[in-house]
DOZA-522098 format. One line per 3 residues: number of its first residue (from 1); their letters; for each residue x, y, z of N, C-alpha, C. Coordinates in nm, 3 decimals. Each point is the difference from the previous one (the first is absolute). Layout:
NUM = A = X Y Z X Y Z X Y Z | ...
END
This chain:
1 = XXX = 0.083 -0.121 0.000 -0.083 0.121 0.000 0.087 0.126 0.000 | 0.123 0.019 0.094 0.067 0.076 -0.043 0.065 0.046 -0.114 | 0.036 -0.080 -0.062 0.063 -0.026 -0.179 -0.101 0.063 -0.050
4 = XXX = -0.094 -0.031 0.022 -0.163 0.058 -0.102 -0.022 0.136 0.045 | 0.046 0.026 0.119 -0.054 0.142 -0.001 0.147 0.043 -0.047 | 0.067 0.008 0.007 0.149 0.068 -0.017 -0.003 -0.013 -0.170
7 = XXX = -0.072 -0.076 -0.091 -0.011 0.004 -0.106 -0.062 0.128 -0.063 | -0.161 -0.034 0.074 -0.069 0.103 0.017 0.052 0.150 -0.019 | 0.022 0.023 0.098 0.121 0.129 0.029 0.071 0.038 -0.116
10 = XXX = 0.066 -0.027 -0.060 0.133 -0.034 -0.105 -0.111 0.046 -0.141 | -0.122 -0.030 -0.001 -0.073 0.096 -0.089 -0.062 0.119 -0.038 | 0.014 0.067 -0.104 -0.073 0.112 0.045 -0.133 0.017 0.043
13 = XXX = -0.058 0.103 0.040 -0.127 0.010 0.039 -0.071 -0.108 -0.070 | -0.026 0.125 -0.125 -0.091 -0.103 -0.155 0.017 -0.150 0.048 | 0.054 -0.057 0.024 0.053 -0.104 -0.014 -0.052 -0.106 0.132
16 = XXX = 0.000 0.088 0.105 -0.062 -0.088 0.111 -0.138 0.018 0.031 | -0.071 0.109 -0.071 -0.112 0.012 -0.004 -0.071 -0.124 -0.114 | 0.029 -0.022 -0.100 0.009 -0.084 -0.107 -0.009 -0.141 0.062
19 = XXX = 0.083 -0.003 0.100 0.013 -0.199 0.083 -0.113 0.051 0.085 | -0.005 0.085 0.081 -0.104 -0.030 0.083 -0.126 -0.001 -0.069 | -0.035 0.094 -0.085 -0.143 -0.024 -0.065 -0.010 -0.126 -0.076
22 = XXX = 0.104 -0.022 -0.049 -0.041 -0.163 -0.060 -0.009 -0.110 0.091 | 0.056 -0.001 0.135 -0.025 -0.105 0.110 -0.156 0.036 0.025 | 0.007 0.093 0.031 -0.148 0.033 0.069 -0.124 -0.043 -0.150
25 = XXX = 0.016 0.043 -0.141 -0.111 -0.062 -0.077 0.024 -0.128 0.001 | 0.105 -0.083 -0.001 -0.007 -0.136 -0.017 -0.030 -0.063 0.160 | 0.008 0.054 0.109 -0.064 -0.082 0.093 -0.172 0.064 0.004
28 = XXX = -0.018 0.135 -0.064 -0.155 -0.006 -0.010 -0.075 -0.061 -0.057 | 0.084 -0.044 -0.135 -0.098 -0.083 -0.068 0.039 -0.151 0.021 | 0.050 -0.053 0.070 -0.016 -0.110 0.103 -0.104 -0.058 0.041
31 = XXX = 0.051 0.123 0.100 -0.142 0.003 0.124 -0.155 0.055 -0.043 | 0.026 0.048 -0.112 -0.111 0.035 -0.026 -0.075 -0.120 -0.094 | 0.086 -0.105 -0.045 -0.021 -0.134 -0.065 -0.119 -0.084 0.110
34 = XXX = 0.151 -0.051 0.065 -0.039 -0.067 0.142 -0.134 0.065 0.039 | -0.029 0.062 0.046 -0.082 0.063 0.071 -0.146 -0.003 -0.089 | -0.007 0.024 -0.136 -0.075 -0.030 -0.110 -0.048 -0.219 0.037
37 = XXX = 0.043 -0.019 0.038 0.002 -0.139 -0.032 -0.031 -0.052 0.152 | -0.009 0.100 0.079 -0.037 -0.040 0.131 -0.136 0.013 0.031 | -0.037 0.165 -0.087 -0.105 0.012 -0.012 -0.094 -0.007 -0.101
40 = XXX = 0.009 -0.140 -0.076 -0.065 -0.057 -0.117 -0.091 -0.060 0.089 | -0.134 0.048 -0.015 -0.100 -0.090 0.038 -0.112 0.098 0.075 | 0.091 0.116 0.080 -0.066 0.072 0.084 -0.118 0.133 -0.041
43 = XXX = -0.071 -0.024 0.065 -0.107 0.133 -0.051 0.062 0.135 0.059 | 0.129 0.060 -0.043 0.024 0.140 0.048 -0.110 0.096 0.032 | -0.084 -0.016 -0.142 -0.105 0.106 0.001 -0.042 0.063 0.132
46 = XXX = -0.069 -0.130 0.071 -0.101 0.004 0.114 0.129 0.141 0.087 | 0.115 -0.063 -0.003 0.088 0.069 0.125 0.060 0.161 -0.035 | -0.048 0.009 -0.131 0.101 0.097 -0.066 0.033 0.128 0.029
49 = XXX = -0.134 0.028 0.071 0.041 0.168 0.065 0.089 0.008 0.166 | -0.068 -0.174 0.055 0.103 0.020 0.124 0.179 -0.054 -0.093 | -0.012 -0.040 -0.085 0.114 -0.044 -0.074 0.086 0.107 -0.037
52 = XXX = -0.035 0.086 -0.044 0.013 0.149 -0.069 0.079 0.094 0.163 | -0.097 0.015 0.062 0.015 0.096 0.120 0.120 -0.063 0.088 | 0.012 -0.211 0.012 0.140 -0.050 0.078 0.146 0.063 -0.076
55 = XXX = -0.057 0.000 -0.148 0.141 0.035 -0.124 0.020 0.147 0.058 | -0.075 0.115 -0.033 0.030 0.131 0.053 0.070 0.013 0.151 | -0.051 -0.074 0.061 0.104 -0.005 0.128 0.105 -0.047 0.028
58 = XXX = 0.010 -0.115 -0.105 0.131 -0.034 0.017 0.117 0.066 -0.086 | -0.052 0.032 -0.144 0.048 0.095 -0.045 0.053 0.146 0.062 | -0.073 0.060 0.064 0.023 0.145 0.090 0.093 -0.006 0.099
61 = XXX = -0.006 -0.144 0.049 0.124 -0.060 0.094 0.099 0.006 -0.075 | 0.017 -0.100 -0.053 0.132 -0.025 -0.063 0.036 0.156 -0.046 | -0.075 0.109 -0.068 0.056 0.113 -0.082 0.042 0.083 0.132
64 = XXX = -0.054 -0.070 0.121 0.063 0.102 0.118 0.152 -0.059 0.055 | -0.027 -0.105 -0.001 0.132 -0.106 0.039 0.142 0.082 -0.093 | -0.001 -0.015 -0.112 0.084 0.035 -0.131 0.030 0.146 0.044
67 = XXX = -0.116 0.078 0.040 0.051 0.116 -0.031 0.105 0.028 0.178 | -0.057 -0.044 0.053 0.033 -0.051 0.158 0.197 0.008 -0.027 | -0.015 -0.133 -0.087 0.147 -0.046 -0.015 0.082 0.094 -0.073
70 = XXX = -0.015 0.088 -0.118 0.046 0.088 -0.095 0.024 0.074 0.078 | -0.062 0.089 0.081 0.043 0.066 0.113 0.086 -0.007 0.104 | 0.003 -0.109 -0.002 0.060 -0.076 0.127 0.169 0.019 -0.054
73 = XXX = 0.044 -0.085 -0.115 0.114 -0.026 -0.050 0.027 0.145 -0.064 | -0.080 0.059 -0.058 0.032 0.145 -0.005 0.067 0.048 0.075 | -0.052 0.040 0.149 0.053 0.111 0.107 0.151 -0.076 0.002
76 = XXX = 0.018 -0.147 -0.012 0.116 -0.023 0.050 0.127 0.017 -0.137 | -0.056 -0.009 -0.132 0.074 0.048 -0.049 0.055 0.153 0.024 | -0.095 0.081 -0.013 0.050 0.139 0.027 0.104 0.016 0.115
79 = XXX = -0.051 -0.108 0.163 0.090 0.016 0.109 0.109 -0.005 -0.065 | 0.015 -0.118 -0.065 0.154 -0.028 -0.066 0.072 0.135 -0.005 | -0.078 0.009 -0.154 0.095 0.143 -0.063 0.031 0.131 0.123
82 = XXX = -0.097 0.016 0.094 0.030 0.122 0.028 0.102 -0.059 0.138 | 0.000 -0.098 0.038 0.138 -0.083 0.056 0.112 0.017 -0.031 | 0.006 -0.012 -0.141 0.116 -0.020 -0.099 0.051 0.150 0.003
85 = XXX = -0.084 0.134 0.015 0.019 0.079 -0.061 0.063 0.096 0.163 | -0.052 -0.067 0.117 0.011 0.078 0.095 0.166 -0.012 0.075 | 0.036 -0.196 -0.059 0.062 0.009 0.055 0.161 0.054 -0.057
88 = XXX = 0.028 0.009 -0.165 0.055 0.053 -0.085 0.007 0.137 0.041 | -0.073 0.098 0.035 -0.038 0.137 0.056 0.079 -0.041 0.165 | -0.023 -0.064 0.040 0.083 -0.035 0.098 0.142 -0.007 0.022
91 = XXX = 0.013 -0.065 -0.052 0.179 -0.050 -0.084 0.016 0.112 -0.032 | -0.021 0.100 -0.108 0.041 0.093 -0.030 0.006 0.123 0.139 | -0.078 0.046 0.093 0.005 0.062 0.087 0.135 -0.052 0.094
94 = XXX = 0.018 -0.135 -0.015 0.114 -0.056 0.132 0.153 0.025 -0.067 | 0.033 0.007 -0.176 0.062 0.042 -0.068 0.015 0.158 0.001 | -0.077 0.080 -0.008 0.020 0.118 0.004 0.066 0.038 0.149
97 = XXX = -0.048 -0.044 0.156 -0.005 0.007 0.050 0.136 0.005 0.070 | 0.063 -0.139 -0.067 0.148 -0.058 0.020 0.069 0.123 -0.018 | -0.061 0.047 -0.137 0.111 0.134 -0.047 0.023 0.120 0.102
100 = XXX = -0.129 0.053 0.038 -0.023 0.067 0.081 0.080 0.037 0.151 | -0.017 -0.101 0.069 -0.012 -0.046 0.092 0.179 -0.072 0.076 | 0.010 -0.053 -0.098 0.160 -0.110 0.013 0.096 0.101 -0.027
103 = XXX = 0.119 -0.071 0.085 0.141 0.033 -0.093 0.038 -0.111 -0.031 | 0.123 0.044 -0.101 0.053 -0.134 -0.023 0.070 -0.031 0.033 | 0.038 -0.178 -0.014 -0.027 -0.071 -0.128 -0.164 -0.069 0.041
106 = XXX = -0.093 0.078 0.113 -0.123 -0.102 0.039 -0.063 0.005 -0.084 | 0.012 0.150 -0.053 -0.169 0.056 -0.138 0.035 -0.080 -0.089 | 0.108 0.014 -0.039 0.042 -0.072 -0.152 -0.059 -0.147 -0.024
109 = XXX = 0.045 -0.120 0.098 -0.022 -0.114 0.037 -0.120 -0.012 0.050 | -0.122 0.067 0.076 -0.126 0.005 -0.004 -0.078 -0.047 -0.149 | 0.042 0.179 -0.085 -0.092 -0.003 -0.103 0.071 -0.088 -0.091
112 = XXX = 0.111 -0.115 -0.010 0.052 -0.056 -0.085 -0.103 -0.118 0.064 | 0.004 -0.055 0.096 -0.082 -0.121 0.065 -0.183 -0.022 -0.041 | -0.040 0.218 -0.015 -0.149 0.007 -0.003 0.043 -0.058 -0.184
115 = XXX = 0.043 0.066 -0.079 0.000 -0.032 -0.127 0.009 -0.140 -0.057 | 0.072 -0.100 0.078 0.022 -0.072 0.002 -0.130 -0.141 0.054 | -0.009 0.033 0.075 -0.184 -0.035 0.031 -0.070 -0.006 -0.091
118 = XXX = -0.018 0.202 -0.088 -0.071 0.004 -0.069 -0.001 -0.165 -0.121 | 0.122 0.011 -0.033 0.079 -0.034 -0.126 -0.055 -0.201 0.033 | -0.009 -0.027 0.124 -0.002 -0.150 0.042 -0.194 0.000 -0.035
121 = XXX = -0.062 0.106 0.077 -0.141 -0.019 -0.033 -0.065 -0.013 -0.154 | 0.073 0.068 -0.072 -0.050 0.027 -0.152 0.073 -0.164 -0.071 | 0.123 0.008 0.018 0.082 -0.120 -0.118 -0.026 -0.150 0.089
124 = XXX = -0.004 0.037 0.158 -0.009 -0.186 0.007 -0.136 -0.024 0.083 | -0.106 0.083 0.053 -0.119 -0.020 0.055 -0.118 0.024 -0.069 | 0.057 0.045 -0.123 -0.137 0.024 -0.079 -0.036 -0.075 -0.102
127 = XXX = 0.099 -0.071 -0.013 -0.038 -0.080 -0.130 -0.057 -0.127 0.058 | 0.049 -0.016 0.143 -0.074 -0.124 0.051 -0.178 0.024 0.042 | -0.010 0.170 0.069 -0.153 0.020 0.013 -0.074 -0.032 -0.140
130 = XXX = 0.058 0.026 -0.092 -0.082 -0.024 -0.124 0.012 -0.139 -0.029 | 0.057 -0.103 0.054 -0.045 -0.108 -0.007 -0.072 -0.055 0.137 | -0.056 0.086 0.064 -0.115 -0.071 0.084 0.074 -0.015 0.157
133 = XXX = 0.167 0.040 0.008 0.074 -0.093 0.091 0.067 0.149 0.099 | -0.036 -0.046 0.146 0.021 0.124 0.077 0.118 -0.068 0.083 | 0.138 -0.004 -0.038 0.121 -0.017 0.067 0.077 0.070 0.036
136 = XXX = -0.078 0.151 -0.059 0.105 0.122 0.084 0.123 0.010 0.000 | 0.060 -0.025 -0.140 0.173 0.010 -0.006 0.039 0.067 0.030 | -0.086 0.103 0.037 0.073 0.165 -0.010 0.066 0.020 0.157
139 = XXX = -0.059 -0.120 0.098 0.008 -0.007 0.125 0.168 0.025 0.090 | 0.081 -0.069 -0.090 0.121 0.071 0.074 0.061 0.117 -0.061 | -0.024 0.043 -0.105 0.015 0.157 -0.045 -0.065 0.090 0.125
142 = XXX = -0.144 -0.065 0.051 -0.075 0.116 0.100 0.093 -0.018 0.101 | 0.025 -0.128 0.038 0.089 -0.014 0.153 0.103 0.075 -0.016 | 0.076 -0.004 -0.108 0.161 0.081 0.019 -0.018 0.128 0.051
145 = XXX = -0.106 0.074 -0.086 0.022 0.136 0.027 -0.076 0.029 0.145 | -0.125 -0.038 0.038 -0.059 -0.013 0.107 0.102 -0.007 0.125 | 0.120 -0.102 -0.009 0.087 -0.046 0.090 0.115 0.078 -0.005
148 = XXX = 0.013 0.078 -0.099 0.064 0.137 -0.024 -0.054 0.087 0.083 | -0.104 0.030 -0.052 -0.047 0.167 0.079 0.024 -0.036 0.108 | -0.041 -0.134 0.066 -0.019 -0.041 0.164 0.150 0.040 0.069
151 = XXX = 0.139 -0.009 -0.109 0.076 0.028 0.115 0.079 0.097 -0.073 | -0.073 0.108 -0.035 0.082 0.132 -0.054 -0.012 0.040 0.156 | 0.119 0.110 0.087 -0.005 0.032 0.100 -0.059 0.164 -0.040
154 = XXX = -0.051 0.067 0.111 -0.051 0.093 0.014 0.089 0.115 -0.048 | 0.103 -0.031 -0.004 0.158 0.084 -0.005 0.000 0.050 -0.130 | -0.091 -0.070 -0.129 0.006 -0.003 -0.094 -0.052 0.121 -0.050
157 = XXX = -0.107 0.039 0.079 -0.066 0.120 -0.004 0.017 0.104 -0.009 | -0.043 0.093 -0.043 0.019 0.151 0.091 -0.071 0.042 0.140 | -0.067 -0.110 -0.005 -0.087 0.036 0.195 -0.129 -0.109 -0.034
160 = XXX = -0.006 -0.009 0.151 -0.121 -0.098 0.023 -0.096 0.017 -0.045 | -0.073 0.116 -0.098 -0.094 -0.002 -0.080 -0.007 -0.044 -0.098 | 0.088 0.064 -0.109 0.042 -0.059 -0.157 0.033 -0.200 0.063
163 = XXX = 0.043 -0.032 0.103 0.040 -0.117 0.001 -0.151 -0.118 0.001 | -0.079 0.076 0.120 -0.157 -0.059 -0.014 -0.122 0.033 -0.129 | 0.110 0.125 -0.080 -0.134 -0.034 -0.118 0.077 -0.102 -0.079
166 = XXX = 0.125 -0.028 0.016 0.063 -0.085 -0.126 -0.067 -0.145 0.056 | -0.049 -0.007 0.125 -0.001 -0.164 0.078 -0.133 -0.044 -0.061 | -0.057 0.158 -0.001 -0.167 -0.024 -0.047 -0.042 -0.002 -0.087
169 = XXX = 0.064 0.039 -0.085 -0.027 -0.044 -0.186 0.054 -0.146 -0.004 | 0.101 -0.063 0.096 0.012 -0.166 -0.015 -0.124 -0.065 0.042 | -0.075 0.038 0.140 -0.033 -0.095 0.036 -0.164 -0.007 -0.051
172 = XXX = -0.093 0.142 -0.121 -0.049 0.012 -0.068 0.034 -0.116 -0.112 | 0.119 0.044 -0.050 0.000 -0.082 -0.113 0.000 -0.162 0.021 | 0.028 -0.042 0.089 0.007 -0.129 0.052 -0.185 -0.018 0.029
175 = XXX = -0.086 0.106 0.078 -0.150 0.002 0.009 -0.040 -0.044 -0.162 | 0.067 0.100 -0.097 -0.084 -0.028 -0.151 0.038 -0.117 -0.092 | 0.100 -0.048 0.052 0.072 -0.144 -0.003 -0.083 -0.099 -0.001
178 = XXX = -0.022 -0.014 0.097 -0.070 -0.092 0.080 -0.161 0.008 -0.042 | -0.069 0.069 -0.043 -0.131 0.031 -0.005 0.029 -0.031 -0.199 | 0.091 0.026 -0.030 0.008 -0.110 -0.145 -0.001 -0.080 -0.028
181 = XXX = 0.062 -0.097 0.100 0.070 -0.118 0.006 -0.142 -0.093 0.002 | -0.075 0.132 0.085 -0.176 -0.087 0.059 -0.100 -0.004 -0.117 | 0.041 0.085 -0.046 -0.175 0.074 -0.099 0.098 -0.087 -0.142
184 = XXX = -0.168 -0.081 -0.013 -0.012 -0.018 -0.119 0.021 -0.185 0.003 | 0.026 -0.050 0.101 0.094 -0.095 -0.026 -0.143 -0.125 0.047 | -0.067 0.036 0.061 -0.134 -0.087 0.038 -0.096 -0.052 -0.102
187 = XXX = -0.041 -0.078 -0.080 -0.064 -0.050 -0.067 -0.142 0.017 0.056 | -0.084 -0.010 -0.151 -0.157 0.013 0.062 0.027 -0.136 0.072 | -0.102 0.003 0.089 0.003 -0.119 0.069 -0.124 -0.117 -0.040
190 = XXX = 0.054 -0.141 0.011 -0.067 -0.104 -0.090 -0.154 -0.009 -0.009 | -0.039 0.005 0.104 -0.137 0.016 0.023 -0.055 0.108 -0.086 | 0.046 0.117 0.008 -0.061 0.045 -0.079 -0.030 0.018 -0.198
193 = XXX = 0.134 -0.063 -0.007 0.026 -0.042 -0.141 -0.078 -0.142 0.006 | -0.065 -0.108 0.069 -0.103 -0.084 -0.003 -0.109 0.043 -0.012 | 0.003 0.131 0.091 -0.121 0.052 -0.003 -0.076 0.050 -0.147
196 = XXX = 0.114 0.048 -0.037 -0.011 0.094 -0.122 -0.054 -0.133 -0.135 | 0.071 -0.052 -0.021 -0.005 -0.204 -0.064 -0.119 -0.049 0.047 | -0.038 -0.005 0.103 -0.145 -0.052 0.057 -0.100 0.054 -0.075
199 = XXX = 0.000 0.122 0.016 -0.053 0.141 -0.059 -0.090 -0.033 -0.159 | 0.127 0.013 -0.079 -0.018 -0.065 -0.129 -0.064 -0.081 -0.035 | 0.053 -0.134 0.069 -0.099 -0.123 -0.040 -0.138 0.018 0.028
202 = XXX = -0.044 0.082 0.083 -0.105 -0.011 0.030 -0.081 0.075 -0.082 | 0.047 0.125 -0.037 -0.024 0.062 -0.103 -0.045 -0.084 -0.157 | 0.107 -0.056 -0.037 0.009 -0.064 -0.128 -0.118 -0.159 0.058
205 = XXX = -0.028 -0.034 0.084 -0.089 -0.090 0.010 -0.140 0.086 -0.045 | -0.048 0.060 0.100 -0.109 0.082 -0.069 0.000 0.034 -0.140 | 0.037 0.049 -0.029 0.038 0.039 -0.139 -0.037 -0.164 -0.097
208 = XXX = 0.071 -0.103 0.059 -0.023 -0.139 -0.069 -0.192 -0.023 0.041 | 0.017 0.063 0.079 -0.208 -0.100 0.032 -0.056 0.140 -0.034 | -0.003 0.138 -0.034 -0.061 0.083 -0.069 -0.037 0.019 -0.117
211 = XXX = 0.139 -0.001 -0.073 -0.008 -0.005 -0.126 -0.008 -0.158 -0.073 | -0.067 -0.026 -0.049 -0.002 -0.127 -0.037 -0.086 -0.042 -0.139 | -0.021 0.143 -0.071 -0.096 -0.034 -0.155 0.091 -0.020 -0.106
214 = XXX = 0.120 0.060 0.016 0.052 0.002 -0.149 0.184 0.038 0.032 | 0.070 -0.026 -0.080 0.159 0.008 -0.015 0.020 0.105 0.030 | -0.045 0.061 -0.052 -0.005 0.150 -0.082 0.003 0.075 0.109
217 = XXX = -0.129 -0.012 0.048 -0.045 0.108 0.126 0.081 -0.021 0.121 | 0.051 -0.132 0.010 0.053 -0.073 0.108 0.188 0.091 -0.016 | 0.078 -0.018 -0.115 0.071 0.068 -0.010 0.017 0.156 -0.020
220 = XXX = -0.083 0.092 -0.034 -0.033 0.101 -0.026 -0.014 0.111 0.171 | -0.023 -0.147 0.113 -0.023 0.073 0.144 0.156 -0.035 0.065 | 0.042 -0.118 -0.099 0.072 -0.049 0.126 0.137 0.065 -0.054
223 = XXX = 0.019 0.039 -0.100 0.143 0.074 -0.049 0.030 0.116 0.055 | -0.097 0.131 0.043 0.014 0.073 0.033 0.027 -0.014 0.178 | -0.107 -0.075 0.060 0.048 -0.058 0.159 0.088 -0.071 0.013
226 = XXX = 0.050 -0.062 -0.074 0.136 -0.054 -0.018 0.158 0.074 0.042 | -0.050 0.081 -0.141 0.133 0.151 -0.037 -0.013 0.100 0.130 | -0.094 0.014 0.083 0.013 0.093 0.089 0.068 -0.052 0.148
229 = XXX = -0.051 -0.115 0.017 0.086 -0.056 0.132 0.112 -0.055 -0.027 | -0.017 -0.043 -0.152 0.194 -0.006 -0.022 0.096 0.121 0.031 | -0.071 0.094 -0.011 0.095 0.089 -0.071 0.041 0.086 0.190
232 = XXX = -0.148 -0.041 0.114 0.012 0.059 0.095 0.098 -0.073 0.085 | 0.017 -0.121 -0.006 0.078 -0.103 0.070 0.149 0.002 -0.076 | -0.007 0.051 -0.155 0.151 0.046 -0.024 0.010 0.114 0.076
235 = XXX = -0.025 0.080 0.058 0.024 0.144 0.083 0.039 -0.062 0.087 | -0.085 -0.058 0.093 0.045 -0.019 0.144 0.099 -0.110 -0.045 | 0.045 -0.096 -0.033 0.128 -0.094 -0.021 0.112 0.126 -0.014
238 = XXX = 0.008 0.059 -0.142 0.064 0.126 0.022 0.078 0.067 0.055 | -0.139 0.080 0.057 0.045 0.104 0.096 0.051 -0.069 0.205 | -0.056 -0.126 -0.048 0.062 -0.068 0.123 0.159 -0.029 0.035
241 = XXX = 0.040 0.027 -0.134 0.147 -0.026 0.031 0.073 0.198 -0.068 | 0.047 0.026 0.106 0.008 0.150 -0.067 0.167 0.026 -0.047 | 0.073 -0.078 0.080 0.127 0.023 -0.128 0.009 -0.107 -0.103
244 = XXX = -0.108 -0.090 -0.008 0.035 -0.048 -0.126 -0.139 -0.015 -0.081 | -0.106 0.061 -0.026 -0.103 -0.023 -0.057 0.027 0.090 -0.140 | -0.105 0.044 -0.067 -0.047 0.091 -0.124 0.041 0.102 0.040
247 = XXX = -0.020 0.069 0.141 -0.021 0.106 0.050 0.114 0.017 0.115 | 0.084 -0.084 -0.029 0.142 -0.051 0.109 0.061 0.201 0.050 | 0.023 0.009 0.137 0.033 0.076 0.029 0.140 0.017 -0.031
250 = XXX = 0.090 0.079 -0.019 0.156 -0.007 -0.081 0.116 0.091 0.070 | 0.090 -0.055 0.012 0.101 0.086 0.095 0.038 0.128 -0.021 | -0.079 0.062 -0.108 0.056 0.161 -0.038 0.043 0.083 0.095
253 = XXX = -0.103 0.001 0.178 0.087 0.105 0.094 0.143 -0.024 -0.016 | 0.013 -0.118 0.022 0.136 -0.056 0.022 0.119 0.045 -0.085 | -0.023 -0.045 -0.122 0.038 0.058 -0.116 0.028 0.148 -0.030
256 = XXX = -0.070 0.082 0.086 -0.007 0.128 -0.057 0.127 0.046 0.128 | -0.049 -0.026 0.099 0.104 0.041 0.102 0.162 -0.061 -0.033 | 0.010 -0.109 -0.094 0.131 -0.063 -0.020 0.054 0.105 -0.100
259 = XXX = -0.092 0.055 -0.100 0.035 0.041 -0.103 0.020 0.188 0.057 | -0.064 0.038 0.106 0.049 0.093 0.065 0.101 0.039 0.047 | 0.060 -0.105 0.068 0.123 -0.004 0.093 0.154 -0.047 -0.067
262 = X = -0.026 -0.007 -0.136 0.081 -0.037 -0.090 0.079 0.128 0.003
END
């Protein structure tokens, strides 16, 4: 299942919208077979308006469920990016700061350590988020310099002020660190991607004991309900993974501050 979604991924949008709507028409017209053949024999008629009114509710569910989830994996994509973006703005404040703040040789070897971070997050931690995999290479780049600032002496300073704003742009940036490291990395959770699958079938069953006069009419309902929950369940798959989806969040803070400090 991993392979399949990491495939997934590796396409463009067009492209994963395209698999999911074709999973979703070929298990509708399945179930909408099956379900035809379950209910060979039965007098719908008699039931049809309480038949009609169970479909609208379950329908209105499910369109609340979906939209439930789109939302859901949404906010956490965005957490991502503005993660990504706070803590780069970060880095850069603890870099400037070095300058400021240090003599040398501490400033120098600070902002060589922050750049250097930068340089570990972009070339060896990002190419693994975009494959799905949170190992945090970037992790002893953060320790060096972290374990740096920790034993620059106060002496370094010009006075105990400049020395506590230089401590506090570290231990910020280590706050926006850490709140990256978090956001983004949680998967929808299974149940509700059953939920969402439950959803469907149940959908596309109705649909099999409703429609039931002709090919025609039978495909004509079910292509369009098909194409729409494909296309909503490609979002949330997606946007569920935010550095590596359609919509993959991308190391540019990072990047921009490297290409700054150059």
């Amino acid at each position: 299942m991993h392979e399949f979604g990491n495939f997934l991924v590796s396409l463009p949008v067009w492209g994963q919208a395209l698999v999911f709507m074709s999973i979703t028409l070929v298990a509708g017209e399945l179930i909408a077979r099956v379900t035809q053949r379950l209910a060979r024999g039965l007098d719908l008629g008699r039931e049809l308006t309480v038949t009609v009114a169970v479909y609208t509710v379950v329908g209105t569910t499910y369109g609340i469920l979906l939209s439930f989830a789109v939302s859901l994996v949404w906010g956490e994509n965005s957490g991502a990016a503005t993660a990504v973006s706070n803590e780069a703005q970060a880095l850069s404040q603890l870099h400037r700061s070095a300058g400021f703040t240090l003599a040398q040789p501490y400033a120098g070897e600070a902002q060589a350590l922050a750049r250097n971070y930068a340089q570990a997050v972009v070339e060896r931690e990002w190419p693994e988020l975009r494959r799905h995999e949170f190992t945090h290479t970037s992790r002893d780049a953060a320790n060096r310099l972290a374990d740096f600032a920790g034993q620059i002496p106060q002496t370094a300073a010009a006075n105990p002020a400049s020395y506590m704003l230089f401590q506090g742009h570290v231990t910020r940036w280590l706050e926006a660190r850490q709140q990256r490291l978090t956001a983004g990395i949680t998967d929808l959770p299974r149940p509700m991607w059953g939920a969402l699958m439950l959803g469907a079938l149940v959908l596309f069953s109705f649909h099999g004991a409703l429609v039931t006069q002709t090919s025609r009419a039978r495909y004509l309902l079910l292509v369009p309900l098909a194409m729409i929950i494909g296309v909503q369940l490609c979002m949330v798959f997606t946007l569920d993974r935010p550095y590596a989806g359609a919509f993959a969040v991308d190391p540019q803070p990072f990047i921009d501050f490297i290409d700054a400090m150059r």
